[in-house]
BAFI-3210 file (N, C-alpha, C; in Angstrom, 3 decimals, decimal comma, padded with zeros to 6 digits):
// residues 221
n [1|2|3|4|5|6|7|8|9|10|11|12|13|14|15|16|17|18|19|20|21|22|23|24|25|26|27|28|29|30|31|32|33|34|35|36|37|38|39|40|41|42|43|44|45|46|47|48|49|50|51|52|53|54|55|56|57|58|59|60|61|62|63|64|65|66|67|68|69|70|71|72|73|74|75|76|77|78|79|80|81|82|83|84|85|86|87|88|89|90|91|92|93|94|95|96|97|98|99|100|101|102|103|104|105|106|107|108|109|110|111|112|113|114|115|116|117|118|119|120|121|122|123|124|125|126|127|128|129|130|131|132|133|134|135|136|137|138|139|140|141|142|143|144|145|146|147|148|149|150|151|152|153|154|155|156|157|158|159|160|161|162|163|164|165|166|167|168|169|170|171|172|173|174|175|176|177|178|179|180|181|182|183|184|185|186|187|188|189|190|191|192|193|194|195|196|197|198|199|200|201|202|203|204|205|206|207|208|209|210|211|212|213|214|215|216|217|218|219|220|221]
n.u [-132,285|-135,738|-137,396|-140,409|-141,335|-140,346|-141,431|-143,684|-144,062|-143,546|-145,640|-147,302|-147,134|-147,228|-150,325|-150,703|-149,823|-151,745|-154,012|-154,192|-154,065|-156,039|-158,123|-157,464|-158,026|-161,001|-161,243|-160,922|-163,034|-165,401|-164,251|-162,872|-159,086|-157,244|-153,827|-150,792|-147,553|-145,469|-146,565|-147,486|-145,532|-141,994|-138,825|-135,680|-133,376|-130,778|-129,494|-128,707|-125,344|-123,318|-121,758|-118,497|-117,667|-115,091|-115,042|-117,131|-116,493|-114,368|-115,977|-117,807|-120,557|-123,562|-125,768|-128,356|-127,040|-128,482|-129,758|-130,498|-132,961|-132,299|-130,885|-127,809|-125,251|-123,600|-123,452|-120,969|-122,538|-125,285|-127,728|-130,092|-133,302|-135,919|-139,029|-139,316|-139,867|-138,533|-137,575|-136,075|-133,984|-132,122|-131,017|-132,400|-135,578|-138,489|-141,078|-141,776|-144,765|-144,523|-144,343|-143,411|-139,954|-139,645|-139,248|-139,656|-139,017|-137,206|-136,182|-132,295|-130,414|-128,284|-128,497|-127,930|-126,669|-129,145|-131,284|-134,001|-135,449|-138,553|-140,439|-142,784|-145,134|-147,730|-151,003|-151,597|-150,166|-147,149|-147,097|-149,754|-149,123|-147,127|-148,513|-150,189|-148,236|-147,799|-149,430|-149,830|-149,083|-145,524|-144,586|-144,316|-143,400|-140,252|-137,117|-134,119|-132,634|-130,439|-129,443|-131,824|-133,843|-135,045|-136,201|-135,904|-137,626|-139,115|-140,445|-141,755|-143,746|-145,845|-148,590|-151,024|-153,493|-155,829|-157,600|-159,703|-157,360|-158,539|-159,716|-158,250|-156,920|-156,320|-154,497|-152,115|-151,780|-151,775|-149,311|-148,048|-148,093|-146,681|-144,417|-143,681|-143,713|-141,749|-139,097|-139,161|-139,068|-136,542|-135,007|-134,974|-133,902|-131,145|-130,340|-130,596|-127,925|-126,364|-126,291|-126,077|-123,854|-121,728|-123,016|-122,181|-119,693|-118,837|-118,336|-119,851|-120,767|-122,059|-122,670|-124,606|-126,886|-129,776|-128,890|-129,366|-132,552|-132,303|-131,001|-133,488|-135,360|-133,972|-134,188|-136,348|-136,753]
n.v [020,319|019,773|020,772|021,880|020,865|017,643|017,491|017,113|014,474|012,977|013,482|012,908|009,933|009,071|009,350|007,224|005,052|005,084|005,084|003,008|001,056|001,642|000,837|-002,000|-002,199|-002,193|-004,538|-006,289|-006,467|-007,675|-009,865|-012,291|-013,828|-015,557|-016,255|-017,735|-016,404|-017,815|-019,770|-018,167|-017,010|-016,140|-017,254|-015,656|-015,586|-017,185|-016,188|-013,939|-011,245|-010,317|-007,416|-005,805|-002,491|-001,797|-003,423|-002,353|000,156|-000,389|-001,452|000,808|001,826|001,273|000,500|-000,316|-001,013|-002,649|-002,464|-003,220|-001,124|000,884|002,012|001,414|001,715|002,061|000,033|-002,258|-004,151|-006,746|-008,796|-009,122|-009,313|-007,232|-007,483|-006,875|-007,507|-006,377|-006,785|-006,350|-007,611|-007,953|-005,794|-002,701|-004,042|-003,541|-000,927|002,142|001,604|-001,195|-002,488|-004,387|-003,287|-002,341|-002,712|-001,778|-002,961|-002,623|-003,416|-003,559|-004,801|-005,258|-007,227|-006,992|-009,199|-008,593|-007,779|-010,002|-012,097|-011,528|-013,155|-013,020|-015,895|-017,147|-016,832|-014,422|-010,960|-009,272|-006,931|-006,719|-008,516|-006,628|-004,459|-005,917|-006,467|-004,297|-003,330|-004,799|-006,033|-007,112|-007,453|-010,102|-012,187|-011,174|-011,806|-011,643|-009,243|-007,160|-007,322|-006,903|-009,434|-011,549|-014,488|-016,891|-018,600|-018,118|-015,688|-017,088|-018,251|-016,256|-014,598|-013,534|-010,997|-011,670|-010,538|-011,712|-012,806|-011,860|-009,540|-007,847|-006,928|-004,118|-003,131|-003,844|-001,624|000,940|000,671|000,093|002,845|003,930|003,526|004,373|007,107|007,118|006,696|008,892|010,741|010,543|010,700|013,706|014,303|013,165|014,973|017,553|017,185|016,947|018,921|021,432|021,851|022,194|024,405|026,196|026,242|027,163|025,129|024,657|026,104|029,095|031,398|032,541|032,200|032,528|032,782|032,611|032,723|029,764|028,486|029,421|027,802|024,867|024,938|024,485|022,024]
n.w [-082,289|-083,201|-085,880|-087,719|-089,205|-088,851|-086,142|-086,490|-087,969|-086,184|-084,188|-085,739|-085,898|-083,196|-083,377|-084,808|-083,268|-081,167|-082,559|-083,533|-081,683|-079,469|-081,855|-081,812|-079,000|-079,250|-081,190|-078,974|-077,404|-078,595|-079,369|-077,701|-076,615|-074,618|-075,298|-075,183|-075,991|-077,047|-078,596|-080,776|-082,083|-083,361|-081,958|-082,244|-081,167|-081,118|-083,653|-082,549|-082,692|-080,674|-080,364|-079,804|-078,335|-079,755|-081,696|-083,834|-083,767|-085,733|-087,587|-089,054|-090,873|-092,604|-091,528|-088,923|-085,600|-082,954|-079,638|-076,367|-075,949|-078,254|-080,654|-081,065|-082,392|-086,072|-088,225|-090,560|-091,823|-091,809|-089,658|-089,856|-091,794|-092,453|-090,945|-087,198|-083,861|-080,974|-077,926|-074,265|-073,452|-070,945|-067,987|-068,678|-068,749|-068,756|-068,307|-066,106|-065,983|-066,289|-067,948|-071,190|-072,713|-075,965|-078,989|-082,190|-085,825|-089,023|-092,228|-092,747|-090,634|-087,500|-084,572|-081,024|-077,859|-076,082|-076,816|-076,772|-080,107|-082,168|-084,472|-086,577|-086,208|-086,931|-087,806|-086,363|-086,937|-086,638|-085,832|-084,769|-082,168|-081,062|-080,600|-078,970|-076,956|-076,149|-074,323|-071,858|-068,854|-067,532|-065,147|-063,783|-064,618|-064,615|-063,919|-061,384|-058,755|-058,883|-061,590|-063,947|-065,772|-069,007|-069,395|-071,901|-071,579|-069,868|-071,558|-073,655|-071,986|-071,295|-071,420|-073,033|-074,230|-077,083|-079,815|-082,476|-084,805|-087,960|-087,528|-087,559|-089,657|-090,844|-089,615|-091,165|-092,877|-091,099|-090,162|-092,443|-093,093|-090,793|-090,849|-093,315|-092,704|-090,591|-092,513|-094,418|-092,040|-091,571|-093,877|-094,187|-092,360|-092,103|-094,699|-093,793|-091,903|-093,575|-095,602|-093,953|-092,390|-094,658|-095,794|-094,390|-093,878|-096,126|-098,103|-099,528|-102,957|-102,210|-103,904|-105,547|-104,265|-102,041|-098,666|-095,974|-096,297|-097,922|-095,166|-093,195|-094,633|-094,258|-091,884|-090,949|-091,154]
ca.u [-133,662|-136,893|-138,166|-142,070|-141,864|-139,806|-142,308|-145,231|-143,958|-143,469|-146,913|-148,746|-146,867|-148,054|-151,170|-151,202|-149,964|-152,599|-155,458|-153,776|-154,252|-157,465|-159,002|-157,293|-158,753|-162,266|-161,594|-161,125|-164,816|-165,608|-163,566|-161,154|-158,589|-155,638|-152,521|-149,464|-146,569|-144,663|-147,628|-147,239|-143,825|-140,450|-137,608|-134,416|-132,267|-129,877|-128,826|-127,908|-124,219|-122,881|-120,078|-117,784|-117,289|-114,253|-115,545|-118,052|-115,582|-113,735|-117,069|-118,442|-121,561|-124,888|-126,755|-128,445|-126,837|-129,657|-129,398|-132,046|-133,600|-132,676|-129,942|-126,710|-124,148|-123,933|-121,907|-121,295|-123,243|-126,894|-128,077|-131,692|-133,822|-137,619|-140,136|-138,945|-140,402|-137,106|-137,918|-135,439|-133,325|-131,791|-131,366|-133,977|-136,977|-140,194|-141,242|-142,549|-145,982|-144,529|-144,757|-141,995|-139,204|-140,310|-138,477|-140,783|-138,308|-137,663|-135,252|-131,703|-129,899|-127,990|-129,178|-126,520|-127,030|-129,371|-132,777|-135,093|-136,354|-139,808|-140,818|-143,986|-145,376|-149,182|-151,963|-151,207|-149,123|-146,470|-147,810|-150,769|-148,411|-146,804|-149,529|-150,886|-147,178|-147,399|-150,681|-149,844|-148,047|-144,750|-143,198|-144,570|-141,868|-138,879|-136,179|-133,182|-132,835|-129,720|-130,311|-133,252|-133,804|-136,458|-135,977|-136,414|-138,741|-140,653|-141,320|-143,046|-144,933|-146,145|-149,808|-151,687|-155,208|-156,165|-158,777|-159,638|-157,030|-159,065|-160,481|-156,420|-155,844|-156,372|-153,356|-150,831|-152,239|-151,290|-148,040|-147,342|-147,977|-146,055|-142,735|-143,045|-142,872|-140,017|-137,936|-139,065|-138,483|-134,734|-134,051|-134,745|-132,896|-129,550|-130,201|-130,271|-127,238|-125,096|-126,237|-126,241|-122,476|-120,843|-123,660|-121,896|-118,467|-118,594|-118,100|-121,009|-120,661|-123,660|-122,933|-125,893|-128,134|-130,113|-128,519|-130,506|-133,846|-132,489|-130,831|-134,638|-136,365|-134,044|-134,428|-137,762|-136,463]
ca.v [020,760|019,156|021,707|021,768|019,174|016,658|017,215|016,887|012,830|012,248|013,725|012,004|008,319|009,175|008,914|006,316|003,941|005,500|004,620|001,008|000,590|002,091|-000,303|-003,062|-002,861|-002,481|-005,498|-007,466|-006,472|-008,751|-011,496|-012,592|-015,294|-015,755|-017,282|-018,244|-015,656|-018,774|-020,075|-017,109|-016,275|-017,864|-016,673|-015,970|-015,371|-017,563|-015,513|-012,686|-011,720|-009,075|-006,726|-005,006|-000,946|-001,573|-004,047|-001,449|001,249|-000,897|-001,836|001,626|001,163|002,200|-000,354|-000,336|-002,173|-002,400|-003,107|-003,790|-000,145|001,343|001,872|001,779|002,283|001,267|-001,080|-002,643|-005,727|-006,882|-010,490|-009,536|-008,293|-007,240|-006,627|-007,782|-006,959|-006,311|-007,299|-006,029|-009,524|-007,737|-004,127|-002,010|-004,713|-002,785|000,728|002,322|000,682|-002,870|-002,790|-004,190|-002,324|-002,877|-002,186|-002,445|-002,646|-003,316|-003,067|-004,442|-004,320|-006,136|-006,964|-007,380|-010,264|-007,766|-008,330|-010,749|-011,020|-012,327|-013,268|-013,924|-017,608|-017,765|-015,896|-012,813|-010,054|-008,638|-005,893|-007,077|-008,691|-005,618|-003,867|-006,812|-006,653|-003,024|-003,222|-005,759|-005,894|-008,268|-007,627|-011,305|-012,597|-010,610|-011,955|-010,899|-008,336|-006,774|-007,136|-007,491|-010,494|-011,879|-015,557|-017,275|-019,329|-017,251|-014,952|-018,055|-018,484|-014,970|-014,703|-012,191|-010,896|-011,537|-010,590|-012,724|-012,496|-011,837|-008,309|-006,645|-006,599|-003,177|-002,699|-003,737|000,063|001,628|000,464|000,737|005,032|004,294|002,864|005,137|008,809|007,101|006,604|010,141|011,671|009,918|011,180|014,940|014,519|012,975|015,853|018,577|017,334|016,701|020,210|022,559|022,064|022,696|025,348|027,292|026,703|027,284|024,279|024,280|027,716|029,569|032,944|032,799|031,597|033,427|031,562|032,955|032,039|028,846|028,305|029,083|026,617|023,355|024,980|023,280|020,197]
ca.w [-082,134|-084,212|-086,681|-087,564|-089,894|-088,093|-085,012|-087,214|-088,459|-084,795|-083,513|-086,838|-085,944|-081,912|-083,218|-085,813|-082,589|-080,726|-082,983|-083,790|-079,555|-079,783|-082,776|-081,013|-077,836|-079,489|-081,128|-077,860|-076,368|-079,820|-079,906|-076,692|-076,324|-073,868|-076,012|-074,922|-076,802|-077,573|-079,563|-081,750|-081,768|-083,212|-081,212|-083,321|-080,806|-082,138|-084,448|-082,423|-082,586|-080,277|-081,151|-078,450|-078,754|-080,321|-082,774|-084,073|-084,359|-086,672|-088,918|-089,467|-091,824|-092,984|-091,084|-087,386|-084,543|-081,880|-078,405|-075,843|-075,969|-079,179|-081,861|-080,550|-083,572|-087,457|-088,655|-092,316|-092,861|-091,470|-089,843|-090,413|-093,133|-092,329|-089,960|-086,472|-082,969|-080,591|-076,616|-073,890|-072,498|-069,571|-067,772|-068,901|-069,345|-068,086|-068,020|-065,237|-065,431|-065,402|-069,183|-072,124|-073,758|-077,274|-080,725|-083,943|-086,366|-090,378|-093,136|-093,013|-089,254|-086,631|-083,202|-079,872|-077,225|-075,065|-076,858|-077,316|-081,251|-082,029|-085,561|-086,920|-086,780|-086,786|-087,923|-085,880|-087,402|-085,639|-085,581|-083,551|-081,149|-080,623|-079,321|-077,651|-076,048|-075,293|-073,069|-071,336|-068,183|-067,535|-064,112|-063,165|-065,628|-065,078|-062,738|-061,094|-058,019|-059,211|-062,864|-064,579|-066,705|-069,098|-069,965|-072,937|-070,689|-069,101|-072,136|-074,227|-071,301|-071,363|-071,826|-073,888|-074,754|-078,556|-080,772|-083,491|-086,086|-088,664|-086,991|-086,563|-090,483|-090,757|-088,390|-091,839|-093,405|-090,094|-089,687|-093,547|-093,106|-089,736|-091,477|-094,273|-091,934|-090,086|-093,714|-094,533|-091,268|-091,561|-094,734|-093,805|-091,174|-093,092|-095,548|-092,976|-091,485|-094,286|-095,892|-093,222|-091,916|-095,810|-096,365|-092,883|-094,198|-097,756|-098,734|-101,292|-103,298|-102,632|-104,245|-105,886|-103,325|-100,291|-097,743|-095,103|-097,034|-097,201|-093,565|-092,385|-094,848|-094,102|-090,214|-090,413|-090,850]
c.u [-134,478|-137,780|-139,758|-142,029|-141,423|-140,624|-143,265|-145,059|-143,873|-145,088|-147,273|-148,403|-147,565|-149,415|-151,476|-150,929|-150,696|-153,909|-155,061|-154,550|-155,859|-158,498|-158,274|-158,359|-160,446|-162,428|-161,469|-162,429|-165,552|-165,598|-162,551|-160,747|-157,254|-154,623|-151,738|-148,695|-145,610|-145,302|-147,930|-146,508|-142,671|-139,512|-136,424|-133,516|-130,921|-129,031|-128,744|-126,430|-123,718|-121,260|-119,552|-117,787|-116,191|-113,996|-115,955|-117,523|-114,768|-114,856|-118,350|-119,192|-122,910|-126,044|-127,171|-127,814|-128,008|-129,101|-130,978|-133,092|-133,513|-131,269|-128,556|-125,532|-124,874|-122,625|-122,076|-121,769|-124,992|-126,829|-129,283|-132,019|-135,495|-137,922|-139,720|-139,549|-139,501|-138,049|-136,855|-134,991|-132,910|-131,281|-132,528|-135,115|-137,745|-139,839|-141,217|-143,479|-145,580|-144,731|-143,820|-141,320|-139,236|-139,342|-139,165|-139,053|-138,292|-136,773|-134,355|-130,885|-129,172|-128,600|-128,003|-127,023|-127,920|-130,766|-133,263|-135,879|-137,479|-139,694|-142,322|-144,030|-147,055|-149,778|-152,105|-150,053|-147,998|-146,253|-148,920|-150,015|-147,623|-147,528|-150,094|-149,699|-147,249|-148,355|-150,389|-148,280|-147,027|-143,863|-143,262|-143,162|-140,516|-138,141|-134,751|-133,441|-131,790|-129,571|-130,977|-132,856|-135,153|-135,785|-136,636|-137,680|-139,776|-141,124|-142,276|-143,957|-145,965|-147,578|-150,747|-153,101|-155,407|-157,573|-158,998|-158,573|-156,909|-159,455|-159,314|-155,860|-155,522|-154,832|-151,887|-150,663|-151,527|-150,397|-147,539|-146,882|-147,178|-144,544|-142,363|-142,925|-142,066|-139,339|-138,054|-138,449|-136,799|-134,243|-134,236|-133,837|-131,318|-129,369|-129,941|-128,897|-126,132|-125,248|-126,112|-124,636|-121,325|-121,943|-122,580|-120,372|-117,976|-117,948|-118,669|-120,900|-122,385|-123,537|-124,203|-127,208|-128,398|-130,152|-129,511|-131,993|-133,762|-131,811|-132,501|-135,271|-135,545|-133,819|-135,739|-137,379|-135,833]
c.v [020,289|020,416|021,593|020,576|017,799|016,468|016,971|015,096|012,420|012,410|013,120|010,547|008,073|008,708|007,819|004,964|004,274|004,683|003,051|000,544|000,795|000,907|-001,511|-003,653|-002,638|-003,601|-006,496|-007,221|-007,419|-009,759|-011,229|-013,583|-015,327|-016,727|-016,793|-017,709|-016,868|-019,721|-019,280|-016,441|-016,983|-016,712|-016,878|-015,344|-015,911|-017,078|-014,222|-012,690|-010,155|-008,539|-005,629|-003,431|-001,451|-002,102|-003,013|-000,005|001,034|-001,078|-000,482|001,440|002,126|001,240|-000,430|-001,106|-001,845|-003,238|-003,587|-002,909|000,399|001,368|002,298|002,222|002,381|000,836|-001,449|-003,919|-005,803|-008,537|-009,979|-008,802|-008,793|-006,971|-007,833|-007,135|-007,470|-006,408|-007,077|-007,050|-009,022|-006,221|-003,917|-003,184|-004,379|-001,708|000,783|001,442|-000,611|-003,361|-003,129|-003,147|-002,673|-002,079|-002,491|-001,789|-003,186|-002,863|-004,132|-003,896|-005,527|-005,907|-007,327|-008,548|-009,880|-007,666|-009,651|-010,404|-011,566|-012,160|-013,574|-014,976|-017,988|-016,633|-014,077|-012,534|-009,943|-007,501|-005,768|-007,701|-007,572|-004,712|-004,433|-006,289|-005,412|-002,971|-004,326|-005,555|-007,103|-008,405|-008,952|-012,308|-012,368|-011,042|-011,241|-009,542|-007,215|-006,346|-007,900|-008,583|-010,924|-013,198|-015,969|-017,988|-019,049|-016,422|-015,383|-018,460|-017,366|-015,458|-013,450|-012,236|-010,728|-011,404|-011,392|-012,056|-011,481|-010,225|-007,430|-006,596|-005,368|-002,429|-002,364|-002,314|001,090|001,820|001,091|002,673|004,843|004,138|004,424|007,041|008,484|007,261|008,150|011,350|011,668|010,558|012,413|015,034|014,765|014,286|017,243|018,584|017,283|018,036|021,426|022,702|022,602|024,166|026,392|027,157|026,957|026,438|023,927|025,837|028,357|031,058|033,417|032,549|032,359|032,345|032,116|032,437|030,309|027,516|028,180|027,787|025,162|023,733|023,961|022,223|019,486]
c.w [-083,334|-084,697|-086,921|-088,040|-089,240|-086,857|-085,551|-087,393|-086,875|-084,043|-084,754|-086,356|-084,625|-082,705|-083,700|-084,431|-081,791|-081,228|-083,018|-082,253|-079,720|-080,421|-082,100|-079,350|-078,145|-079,836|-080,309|-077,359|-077,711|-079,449|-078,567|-076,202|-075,491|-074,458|-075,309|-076,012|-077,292|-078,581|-080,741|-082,388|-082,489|-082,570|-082,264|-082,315|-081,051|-082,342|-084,238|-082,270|-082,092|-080,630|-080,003|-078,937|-080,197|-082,067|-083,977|-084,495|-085,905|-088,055|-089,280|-090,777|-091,470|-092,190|-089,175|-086,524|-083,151|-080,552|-077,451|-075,904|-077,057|-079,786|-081,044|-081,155|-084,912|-087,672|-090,105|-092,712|-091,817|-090,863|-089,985|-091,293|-092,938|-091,312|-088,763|-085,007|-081,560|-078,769|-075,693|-073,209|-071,370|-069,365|-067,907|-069,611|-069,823|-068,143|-066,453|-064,727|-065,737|-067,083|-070,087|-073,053|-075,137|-078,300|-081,345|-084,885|-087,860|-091,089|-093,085|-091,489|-088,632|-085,247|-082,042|-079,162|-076,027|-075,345|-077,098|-079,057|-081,792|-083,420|-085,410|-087,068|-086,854|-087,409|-087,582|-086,195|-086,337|-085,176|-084,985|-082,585|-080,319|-079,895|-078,845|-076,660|-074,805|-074,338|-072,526|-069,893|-067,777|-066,325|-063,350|-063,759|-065,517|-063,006|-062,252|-060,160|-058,643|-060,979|-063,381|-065,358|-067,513|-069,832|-071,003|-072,804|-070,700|-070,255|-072,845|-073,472|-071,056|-071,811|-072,174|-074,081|-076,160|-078,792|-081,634|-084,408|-086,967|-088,923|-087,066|-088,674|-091,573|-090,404|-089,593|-092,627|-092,582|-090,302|-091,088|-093,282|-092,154|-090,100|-092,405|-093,827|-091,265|-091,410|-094,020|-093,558|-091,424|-092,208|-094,579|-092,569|-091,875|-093,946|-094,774|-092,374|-092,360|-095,195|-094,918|-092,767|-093,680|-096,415|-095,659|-093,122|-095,062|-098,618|-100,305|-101,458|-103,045|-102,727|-104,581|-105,466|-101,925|-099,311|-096,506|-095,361|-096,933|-096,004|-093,059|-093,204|-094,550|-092,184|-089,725|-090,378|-089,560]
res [x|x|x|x|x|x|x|x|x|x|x|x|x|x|x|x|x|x|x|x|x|x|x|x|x|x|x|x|x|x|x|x|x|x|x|x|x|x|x|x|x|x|x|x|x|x|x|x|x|x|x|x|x|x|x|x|x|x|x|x|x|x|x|x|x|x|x|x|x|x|x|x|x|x|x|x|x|x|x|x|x|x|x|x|x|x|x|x|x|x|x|x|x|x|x|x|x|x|x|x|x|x|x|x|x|x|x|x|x|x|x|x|x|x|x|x|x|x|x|x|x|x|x|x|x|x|x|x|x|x|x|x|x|x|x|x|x|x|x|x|x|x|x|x|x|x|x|x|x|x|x|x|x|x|x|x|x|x|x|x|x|x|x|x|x|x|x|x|x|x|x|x|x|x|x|x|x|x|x|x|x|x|x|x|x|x|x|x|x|x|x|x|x|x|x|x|x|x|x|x|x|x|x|x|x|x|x|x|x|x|x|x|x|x|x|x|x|x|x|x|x]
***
């Protein structure tokens, strides 16, 4: 269960990609250009390198393994390092509305053979691609009856609505506050879970401490 504070970094980041969307699509009634995502984009798929269950059991670690939707283990080493914007290659593509499965992601991580990973190559952030990505619908793209697919093809052919540039660099402020209440939310988390199980078995002495007092204050967390 998510305590106040832990719902509070999740309802403040809601909005911060809220307003990002928001000041984005003001600046398209500005400035608007239809690019080609492969014109903006480098693909590093490449250098994805998938790892079986069993693999992954064996390389227990402090680092993300990502899949096409979201974090699937940790393992002990990294192929990337930085800000990367994760794209769903097959299964879960699209939402509902016809829209991509998106990862914003950053630090040090591995990725499996199940996304798509876009880098920055032009002018636009990737952080303006990202919410170009997210408004934008892609079920014209995605093949396969049985399972989904999004080709390397078809996603550089992908076509998006831009603003100028110039108008989105506001967006790196956003994101900064948006990175830094995920790392915070994380580490209350880690701290709640790695104190609360030796608080409850007396692992950590707390004669001298109102454990009750504080059971409720890391409850918020």
């Amino acid at each position: 269960m998510k305590g106040p504070r832990l719902q509070l970094y999740v309802s403040l980041n809601g909005y911060l990609l809220e307003l990002a969307t928001t000041r984005f699509e003001q600046a398209l009634f500005k400035s608007n250009r239809v690019v080609r995502l492969g014109d903006i984009v480098k693909l590093e798929d490449s250098k994805r390198v998938p790892l079986n269950s069993r693999d992954r059991d064996a390389r227990k670690g402090p680092y993300p393994y990502y899949g096409a939707t979201s974090i699937m283990d940790y393992v002990d080493d990294y192929l990337f390092d930085g800000i990367r914007v994760l794209l769903g290659e097959d299964g879960s593509v699209i939402d509902e509305s016809g829209r991509p499965i998106l990862q914003y992601v950053w630090g040090k991580y591995w990725v499996n053979n199940h996304a798509h990973i876009l880098a920055a190559a032009s002018d636009y952030s990737l952080e303006a691609i990202y919410i170009a990505l997210q408004r934008t619908p892609i079920s014209h793209i995605v093949t396969g009856a049985v399972q989904r697919k999004i080709s390397q093809r078809n996603l550089n052919k992908l076509k998006l609505e831009m603003p100028d540039a110039k108008s989105l660099e506001y967006l790196q402020d956003i994101f900064a506050a948006y990175r830094c209440n995920c790392e915070e939310n994380r580490g209350l988390v880690s701290l709640r879970d790695a104190l609360l199980p030796k608080l409850m078995s007396g692992e950590i002495d707390v004669s001298k401490i109102d454990v009750a007092q504080l059971n409720s204050h890391l409850a918020e967390y």
